[in-house]
C-alpha positions as a printed Julia matrix, in Angstrom:
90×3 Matrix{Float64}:
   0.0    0.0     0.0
   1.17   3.58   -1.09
   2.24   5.93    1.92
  -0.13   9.42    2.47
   3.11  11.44    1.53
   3.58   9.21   -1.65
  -0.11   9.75   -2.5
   0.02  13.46   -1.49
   3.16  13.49   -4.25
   0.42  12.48   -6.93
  -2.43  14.5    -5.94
   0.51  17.68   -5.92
   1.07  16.24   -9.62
  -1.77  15.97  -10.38
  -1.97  12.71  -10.53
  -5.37  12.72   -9.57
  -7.24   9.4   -11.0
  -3.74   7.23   -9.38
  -4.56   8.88   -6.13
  -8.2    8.27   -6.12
  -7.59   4.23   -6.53
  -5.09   4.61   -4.17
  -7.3    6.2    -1.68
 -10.08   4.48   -2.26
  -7.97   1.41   -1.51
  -6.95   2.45    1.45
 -10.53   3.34    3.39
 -11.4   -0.11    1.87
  -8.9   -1.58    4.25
  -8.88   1.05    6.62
 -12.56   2.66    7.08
 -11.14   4.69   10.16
  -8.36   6.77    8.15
 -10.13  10.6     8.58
  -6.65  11.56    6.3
  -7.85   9.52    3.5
 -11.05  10.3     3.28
  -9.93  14.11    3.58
  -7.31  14.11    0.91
 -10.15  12.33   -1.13
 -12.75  14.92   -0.52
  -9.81  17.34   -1.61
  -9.66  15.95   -4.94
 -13.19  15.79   -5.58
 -13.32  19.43   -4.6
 -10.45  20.16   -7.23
 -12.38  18.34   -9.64
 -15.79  20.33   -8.72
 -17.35  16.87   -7.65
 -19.41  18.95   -4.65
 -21.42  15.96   -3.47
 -18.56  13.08   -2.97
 -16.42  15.86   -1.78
 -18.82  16.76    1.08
 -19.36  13.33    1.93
 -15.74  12.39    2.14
 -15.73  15.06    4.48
 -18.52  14.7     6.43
 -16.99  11.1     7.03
 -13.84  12.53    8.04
 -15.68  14.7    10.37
 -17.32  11.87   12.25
 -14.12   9.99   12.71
 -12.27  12.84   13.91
 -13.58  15.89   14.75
 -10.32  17.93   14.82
  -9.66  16.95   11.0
  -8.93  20.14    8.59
 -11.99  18.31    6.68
 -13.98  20.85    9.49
 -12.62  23.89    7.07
 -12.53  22.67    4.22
 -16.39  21.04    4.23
 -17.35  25.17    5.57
 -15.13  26.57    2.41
 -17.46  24.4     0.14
 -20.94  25.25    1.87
 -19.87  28.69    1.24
 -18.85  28.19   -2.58
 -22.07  26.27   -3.18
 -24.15  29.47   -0.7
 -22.42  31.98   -2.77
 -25.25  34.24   -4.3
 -24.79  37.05   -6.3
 -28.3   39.12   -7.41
 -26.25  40.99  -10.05
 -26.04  37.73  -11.88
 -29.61  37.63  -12.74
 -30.05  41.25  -13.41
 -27.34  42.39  -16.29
């Protein structure tokens, strides 16, 4: 099984589909690792997959409640809240 920092090297690459199997892989034998399923939420957020992303969070969230998933699940309520009236009014 690929380390976190090896798999962190490929999402910084953007290596993103290797470290999504490789992730994915690893909550399959590990359903406890909050890291995983945060660095997994991270690359559905780069990829502007909203709902997995929130859900890898959320999971993160219940396992540990001091993960960064806390910020980074707030950042994407607020990008999916984000309302601007000028938008519809040209």
């Amino acid at each position: 099984m690929e380390s976190i920092q090896q798999i962190k090297k490929y999402i910084n690459d953007n290596e993103l589909e290797k470290a999504t199997g490789l992730l994915k892989e690893r909550v399959l034998v590990n359903p406890k690792d909050d890291e995983a399923f945060f660095l997994l939420g991270n690359i559905y957020r780069k990829q502007s997959n909203w709902k997995p992303a929130i859900e890898c969070y959320l999971t993160a969230l219940d396992i540990n409640p001091n993960s960064p998933a806390r910020q980074a699940h707030e950042m994407v309520m607020e990008i999916l809240s984000f309302n601007n009236p000028d938008l519809y009014n040209p």
